[in-house]
N, C-alpha and C positions, 0 to 999 in steps of 0.2 A: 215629332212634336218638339217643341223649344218648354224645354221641363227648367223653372226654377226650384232651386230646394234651401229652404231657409233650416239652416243647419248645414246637414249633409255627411261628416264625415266620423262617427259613430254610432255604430251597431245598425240601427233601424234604418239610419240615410244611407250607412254605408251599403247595406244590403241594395236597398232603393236605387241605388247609383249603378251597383253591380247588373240589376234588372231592367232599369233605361236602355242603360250601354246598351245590353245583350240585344234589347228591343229594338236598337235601330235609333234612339232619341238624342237631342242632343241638350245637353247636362251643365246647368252655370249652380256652382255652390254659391250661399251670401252666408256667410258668418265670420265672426272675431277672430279665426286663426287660434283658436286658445284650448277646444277642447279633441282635436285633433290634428293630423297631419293631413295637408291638403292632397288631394289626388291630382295628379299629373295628366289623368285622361280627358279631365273637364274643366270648362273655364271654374275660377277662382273671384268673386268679386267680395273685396276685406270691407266690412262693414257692422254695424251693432245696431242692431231690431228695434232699440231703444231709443232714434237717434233717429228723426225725422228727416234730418238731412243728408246720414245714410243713405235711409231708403228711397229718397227722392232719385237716386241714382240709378234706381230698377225701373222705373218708366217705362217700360216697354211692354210688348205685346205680347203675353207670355202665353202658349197653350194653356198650362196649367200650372201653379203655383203648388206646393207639396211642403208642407208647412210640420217637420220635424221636431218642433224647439219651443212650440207654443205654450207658455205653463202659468202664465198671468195676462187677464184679459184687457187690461190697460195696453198693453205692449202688444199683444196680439191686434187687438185694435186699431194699432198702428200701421201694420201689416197691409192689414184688411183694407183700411182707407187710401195708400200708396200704389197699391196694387190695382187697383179696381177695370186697369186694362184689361187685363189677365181672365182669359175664357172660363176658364175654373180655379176654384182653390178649395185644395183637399188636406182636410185638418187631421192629424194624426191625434185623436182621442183615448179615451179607456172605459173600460167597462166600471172601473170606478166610480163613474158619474153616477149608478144605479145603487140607491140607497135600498132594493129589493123590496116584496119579493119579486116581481116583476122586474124580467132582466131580458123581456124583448125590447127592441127596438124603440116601442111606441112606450115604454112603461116612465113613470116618475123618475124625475132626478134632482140630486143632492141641490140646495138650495146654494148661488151663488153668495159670497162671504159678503157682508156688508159691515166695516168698510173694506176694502179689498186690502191687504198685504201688500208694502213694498217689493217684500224678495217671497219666494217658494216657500212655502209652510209646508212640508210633505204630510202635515197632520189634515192638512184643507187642499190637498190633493185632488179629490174627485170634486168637489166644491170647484176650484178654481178651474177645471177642465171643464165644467160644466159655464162658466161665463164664457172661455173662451170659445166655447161651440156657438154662443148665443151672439158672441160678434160677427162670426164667420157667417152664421144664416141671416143675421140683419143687413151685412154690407154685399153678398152675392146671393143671397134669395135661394133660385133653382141654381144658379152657377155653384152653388155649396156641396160639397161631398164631406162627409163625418166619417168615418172609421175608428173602430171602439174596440181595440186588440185587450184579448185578454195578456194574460202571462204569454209574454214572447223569449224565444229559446232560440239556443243554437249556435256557433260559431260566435266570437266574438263579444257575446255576452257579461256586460259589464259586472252585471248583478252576482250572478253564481247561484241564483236561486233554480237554474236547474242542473248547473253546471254539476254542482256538487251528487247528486246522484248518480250518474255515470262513471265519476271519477272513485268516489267510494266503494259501487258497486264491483269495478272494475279491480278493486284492492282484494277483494274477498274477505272468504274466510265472514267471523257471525256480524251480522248487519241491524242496526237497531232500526225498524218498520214503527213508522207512528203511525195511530186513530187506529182504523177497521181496514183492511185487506179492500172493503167493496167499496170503499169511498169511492166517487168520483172525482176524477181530475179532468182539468184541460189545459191545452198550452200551447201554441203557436209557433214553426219555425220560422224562422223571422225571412229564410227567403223563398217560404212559401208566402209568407204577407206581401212579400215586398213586387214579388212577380204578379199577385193579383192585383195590388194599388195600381201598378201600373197599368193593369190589362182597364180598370177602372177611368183611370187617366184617361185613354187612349178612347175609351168609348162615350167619357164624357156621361159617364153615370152618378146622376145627381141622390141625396137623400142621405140618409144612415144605415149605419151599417157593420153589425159586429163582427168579430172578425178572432178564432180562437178556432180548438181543435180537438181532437181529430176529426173525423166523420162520424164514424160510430163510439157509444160511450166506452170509456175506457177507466177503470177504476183503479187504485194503489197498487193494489197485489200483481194486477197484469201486467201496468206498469214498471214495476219493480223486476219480475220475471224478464219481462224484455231486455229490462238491463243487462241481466247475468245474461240470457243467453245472446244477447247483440255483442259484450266482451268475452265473451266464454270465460267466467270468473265461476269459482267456485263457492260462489256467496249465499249465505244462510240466513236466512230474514227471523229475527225473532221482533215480535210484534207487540206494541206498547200501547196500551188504552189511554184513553185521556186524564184520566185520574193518572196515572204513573209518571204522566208528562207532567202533569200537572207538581209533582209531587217533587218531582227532579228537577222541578225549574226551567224547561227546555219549553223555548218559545216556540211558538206556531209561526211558520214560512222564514224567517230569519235561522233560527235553527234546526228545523225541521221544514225544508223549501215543500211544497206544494200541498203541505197540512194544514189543516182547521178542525178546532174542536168539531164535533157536532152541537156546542151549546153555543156557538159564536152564530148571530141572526143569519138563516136563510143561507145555513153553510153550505148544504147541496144543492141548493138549488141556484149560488152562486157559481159551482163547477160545473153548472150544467145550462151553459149559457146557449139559446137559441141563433142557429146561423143559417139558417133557410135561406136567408135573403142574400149573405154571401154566397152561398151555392148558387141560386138561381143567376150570377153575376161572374163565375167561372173560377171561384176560391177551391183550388182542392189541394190535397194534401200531400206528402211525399211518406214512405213508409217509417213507422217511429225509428225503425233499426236504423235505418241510416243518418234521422238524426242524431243519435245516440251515438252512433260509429263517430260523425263528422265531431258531435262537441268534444270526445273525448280525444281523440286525435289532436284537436286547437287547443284543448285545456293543457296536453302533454308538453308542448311547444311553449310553456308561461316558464318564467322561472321558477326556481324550484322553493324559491321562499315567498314566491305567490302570495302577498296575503288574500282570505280569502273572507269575503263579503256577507257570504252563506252559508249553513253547512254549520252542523254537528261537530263540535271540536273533538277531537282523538281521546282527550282524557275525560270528558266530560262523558262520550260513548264508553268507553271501557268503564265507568263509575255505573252508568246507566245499566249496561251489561251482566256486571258485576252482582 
């Protein structure tokens, strides 16, 4: 297939690129040069989404269009009408758009902003992902493919919201555990996403479609277990209720990556996001340990005054501890 990828050369494209390649495809990036370093093994075309005249320059016949960067639907809209060669165009969404409780496929979603935002409001996040899904199915109809990744992980991870558990756990010694031990979590290696979008691609499978992990549920405590025994750390989980969190100030998923109170709307039942329809479509998983090995491995290789994104600050945990 002749793959464009609007973006391309961080985390989720970058995966994407690495899963083409592999696949046999061939891979033209379109973006500004600005939020990464271009890859050597695929064409490069310098251009901004923004900019009509840009994109007039993609013309062409593209298998499928693979739209990494879309986060305002004015500008995605752009895309969508430039593009309209293009046999498919597959939007990389979120599970954000789901204002809950209902977190299939077919359930409600967040109400697009009226009037829409110049730049990114990350506060109108699932809002504006949700206009941008509603240009993509008005300008290719059945040619539209959605994908709705929960929390995506693993190498390269900008965020640190899961980075920082492996890495701490990895540190040993006593480990502060937020909420209940049986919460549920889920979270997505990014090149288990990125090898299904393609297999998606490739089949020209149209509709929506969520896309998060593992297969069977998997709650805190297990979690966290995995950790020690995937670094063979000697690490002691003492475990904090909401109220303690609450008490100590420690925010939910920013300082504590993959927590939620239970009094925050439809908390479980947003970790426990329906993906039937990715399985019936060839989404499967790779074992958690080896995620865990591979991000902690990539995190090691950062410098070592890293700042970090996510994650429980040292003295704030010791205060906590304490």
């Amino acid at each position: 297939m002749r793959i464009l990828m609007l973006g391309g050369t961080i985390f989720v494209g970058r995966a994407l690129t690495d899963a083409a390649l592999a696949a046999g495809h061939d891979v033209t990036h379109f973006n500004r040069g600005k939020s990464g370093v271009d890859d050597p093994r695929v064409h490069t075309i310098r251009g901004d989404r923004t900019r009509e005249e840009d994109l007039a320059g993609l013309d062409a016949t593209w298998d499928v269009v693979i739209d990494t960067s879309g986060y305002l639907p004015q500008v995605v809209a752009k895309s969508v009408a430039a593009l309209q060669r293009a046999r498919r165009y597959l939007f990389v969404s979120t599970i954000s758009v789901y204002p809950g409780p209902d977190f299939s496929e077919g359930g409600a979603l967040l109400p697009e902003p009226d009037p829409l935002p110049d730049a990114l409001d990350r506060k109108l996040y699932g809002n504006l992902k949700t206009g941008c899904e509603a240009r993509v199915r008005e300008g290719f109809g059945e040619r539209a493919t959605i994908v709705r990744p929960g929390l995506i992980v693993g190498p390269h991870d900008p965020t640190d919201r899961f980075t920082y558990w492996p890495v701490r756990v990895a540190r040993g010694g006593r480990v502060a555990a937020p909420g209940r031990p049986g919460a549920p979590v889920q979270f997505i290696d990014v090149r288990d996403l990125a090898a299904w979008m393609v297999r998606l691609a490739q089949g020209q499978w149209p509709g929506i479609f969520n896309a998060t992990g593992p297969l069977d549920p998997l709650a805190m405590g297990e979690f966290l277990d995995t950790c020690r025994d995937a670094t063979g750390s000697d690490a002691r989980f003492e475990w904090f209720d909401d109220a303690a969190l609450e008490r100590a100030s420690v925010a939910p998923w920013s300082e504590m990556p993959l927590y939620l109170p239970a009094c925050e709307p439809h908390a479980d039942a947003a970790r426990s996001i329906p993906i039937e329809r990715g399985l019936a479509t060839g989404l499967r998983f790779r074992p958690l340990e080896d995620t865990i090995r591979d991000t902690l491995a990539w995190a090691r290789t950062r410098p070592a005054d890293h700042a970090w994104k996510a994650g429980l600050p040292a003295e704030k945990e010791a205060a906590l501890l304490g």
